[in-house]
C-alpha positions in Angstrom: -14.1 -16.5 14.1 -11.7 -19.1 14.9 -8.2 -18.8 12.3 -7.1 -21.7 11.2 -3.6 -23.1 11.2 -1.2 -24.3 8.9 0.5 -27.0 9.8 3.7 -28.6 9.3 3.6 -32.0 9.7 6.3 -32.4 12.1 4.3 -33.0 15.2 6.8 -31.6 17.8 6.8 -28.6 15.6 3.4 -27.9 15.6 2.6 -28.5 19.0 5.3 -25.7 20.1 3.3 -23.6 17.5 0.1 -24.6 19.3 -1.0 -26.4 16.5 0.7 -25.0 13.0 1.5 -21.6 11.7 -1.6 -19.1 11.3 -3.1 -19.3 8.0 -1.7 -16.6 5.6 1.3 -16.1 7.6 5.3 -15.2 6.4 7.1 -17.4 8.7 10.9 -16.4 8.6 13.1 -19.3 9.0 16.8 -18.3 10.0 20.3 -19.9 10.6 23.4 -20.5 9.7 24.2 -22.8 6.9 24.0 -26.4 7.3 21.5 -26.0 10.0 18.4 -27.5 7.8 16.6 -24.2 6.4 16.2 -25.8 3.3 15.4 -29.2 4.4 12.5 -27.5 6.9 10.8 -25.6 3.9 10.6 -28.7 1.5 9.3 -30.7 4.3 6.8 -28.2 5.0 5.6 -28.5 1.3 5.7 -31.9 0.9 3.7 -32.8 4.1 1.6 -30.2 2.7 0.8 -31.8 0.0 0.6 -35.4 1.2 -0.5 -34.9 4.6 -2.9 -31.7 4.2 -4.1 -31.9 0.5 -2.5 -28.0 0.6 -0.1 -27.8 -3.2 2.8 -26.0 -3.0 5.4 -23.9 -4.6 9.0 -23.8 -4.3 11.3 -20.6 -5.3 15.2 -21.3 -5.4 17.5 -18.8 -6.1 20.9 -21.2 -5.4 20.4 -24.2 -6.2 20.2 -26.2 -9.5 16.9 -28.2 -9.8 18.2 -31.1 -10.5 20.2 -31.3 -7.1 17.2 -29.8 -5.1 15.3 -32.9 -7.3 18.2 -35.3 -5.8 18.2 -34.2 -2.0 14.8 -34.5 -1.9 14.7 -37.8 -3.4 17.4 -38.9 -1.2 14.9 -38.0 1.9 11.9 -40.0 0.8 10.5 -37.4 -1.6 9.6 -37.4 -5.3 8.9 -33.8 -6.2 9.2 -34.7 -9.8 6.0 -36.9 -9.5 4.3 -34.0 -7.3 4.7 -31.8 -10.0 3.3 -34.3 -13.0 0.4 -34.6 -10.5 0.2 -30.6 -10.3 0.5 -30.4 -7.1 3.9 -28.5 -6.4 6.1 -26.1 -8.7 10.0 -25.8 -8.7 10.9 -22.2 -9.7 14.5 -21.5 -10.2 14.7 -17.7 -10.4 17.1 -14.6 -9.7 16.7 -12.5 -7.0 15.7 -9.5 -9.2 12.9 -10.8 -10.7 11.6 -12.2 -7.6 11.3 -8.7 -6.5 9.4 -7.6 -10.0 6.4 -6.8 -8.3 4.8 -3.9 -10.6 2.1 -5.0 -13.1 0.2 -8.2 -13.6 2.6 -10.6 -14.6 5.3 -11.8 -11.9 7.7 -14.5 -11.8 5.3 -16.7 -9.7 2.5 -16.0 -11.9 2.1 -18.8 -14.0 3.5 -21.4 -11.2 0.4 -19.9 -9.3 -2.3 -20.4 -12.2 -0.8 -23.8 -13.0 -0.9 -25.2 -8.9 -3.2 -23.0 -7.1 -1.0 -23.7 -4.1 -2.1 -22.4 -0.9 2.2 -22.4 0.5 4.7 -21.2 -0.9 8.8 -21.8 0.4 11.1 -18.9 -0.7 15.1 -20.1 -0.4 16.5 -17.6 0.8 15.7 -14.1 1.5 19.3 -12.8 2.0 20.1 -13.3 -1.5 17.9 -10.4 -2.7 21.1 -8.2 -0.2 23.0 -8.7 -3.6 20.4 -6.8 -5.6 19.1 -4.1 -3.1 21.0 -1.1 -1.8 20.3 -1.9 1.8 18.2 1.3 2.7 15.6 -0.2 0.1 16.0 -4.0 1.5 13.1 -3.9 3.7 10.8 -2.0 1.6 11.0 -4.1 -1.4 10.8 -7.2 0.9 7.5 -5.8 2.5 6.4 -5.5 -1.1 7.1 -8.9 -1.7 5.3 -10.1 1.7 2.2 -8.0 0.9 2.0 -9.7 -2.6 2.2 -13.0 -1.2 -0.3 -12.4 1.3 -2.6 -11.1 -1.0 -2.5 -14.1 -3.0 -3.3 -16.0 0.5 -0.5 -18.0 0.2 1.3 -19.2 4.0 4.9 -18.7 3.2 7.8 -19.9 4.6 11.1 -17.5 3.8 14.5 -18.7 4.7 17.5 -16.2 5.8 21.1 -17.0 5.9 22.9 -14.9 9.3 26.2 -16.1 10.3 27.2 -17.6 13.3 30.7 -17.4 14.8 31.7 -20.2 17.4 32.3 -18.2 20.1 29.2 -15.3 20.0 25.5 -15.9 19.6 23.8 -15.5 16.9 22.3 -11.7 16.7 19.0 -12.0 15.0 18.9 -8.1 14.3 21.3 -9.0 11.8 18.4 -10.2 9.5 16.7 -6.7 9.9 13.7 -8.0 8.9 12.3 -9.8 11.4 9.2 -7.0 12.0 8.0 -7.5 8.5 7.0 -11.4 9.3 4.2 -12.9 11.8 6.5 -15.5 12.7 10.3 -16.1 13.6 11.6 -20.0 13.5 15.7 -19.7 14.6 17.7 -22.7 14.1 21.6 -22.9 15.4 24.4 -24.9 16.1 25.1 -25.3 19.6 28.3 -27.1 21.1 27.5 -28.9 24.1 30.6 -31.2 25.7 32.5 -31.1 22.9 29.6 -32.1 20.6 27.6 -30.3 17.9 24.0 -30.6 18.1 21.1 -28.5 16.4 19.0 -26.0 18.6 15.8 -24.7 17.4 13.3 -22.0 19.2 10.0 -19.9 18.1 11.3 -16.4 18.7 8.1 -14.3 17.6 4.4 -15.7 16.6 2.2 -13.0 15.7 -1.6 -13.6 17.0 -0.9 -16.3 18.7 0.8 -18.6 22.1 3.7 -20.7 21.6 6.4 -22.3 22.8 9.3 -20.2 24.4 11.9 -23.0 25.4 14.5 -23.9 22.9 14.4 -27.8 21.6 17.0 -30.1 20.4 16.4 -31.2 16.8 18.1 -33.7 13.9 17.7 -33.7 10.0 17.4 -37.5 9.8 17.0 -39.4 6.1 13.7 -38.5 7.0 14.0 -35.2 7.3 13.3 -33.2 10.1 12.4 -34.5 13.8 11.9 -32.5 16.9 13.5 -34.0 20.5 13.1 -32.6 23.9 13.8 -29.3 25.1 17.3 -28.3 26.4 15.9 -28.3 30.3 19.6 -29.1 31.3 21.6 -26.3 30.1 21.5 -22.8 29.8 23.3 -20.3 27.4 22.7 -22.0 24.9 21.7 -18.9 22.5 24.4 -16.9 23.8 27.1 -19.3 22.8 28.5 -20.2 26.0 26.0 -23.4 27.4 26.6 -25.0 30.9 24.3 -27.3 32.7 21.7 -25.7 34.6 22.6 -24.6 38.8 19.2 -26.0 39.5 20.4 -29.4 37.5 23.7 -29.8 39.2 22.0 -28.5 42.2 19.8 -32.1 42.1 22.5 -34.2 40.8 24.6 -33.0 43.9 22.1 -33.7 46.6 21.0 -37.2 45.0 24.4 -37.9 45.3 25.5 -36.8 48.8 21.8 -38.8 49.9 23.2 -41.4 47.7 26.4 -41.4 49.8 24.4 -41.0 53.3 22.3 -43.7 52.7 25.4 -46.8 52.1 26.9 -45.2 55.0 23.9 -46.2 57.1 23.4 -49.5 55.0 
């Protein structure tokens, strides 16, 4: 039996996932801030919805709805008029309840009843470090995995990790990475004195995928995929420089270059 995919809606995306996420899945989707985790998991919703005919349901434990209502607008999208059509769910929670996973009522319980939403966005994961001694982090996370999948919901959790300059960015940090069938990784690279955004599949459960890392923008749009990073290398250990196999070409195009006016 063939599984089916989930997909995102942003086609570079999907293509390096071969096509989507695997049905059911917990994708993890880490960075630092500012590097579009949030942006990412509404678009994946939203395309969702408009694209796939799949509803969705959104769990926020920062932000106020009415700003998550404004940045969303501000890209193209009217969640309030996705959720008068029943179609997507805004819960602003706390961590702690999120994580209330005992008996038949749950914080996403009536949001699930009310939408019937086959994906489901948590923002963010490393929140729940403020209400978990961290020897009991990943247990009560694969608690919360295990009842998503059980409700056959694809979700997409963002984590926060922290990104210094001058080191890469150690995904051990999130510790949880062996809990989810897929790892997204998004970063801020520096390349000649320029900031630009780095993304790369690290882990896909079941499944092929891409392995180079790819340039991409948030755009009023949202978020588009460019080209990979063929060019440089380093680039997730902080310290990119162009390629010896690049500048290796670029110097024997130029000394033909040179050879050939010479005999001109």
């Amino acid at each position: 039996m063939t599984t089916g995919r989930t997909k995102t809606g942003i086609a570079e995306l999907d293509e390096m996932l071969r096509g989507g996420f695997l049905q059911g899945d917990a994708v993890m989707v880490a960075g630092s801030a500012g590097t579009g985790k949030t942006t990412l998991g509404l678009q994946y919703l939203v395309n969702g919805i408009t694209q796939f005919g799949e509803r969705g349901v959104y769990v926020t434990f920062e932000q106020l709805p009415t700003q998550i209502y404004r940045d969303a607008e501000n890209l193209g999208w009217d969640l309030r008029k996705l959720e008068d059509q029943d179609k997507f769910r805004m819960v602003c929670t706390s961590p702690n309840l999120m994580l209330e996973t005992d008996g038949e009522e749950h914080v996403l319980t009536e949001p699930i009843r009310e939408v019937q939403p086959q994906r489901l966005v948590v923002d963010s994961l490393s929140h729940l470090e403020m209400y978990v001694d961290e020897r009991q982090l990943r247990k009560e996370l694969y608690r919360l995995i295990m009842l998503l999948k059980a409700r056959q919901l694809s979700s997409l959790l963002t984590w926060e990790v922290s990104q210094a300059n001058d080191r890469p960015i150690s995904i051990s940090d999130v510790g949880t990475t062996f809990l989810v069938d897929c790892v997204l990784l998004l970063k801020h690279v520096e390349i000649e004195s320029a900031v630009r955004k780095a993304m790369v599949i690290l882990k896909m459960r079941g499944s092929d995928h891409d392995k180079r890392l790819r340039e991409f923008d948030v755009t009023p749009q949202g978020i588009t995929v460019a080209a990979p990073f063929s060019q440089y290398e380093g680039i997730l250990t902080g310290t990119p420089r162009r390629s010896l196999t690049d500048e290796a070409a670029n110097s024997w195009a130029s000394a033909f270059t040179r050879k050939g006016q010479k005999h001109s």
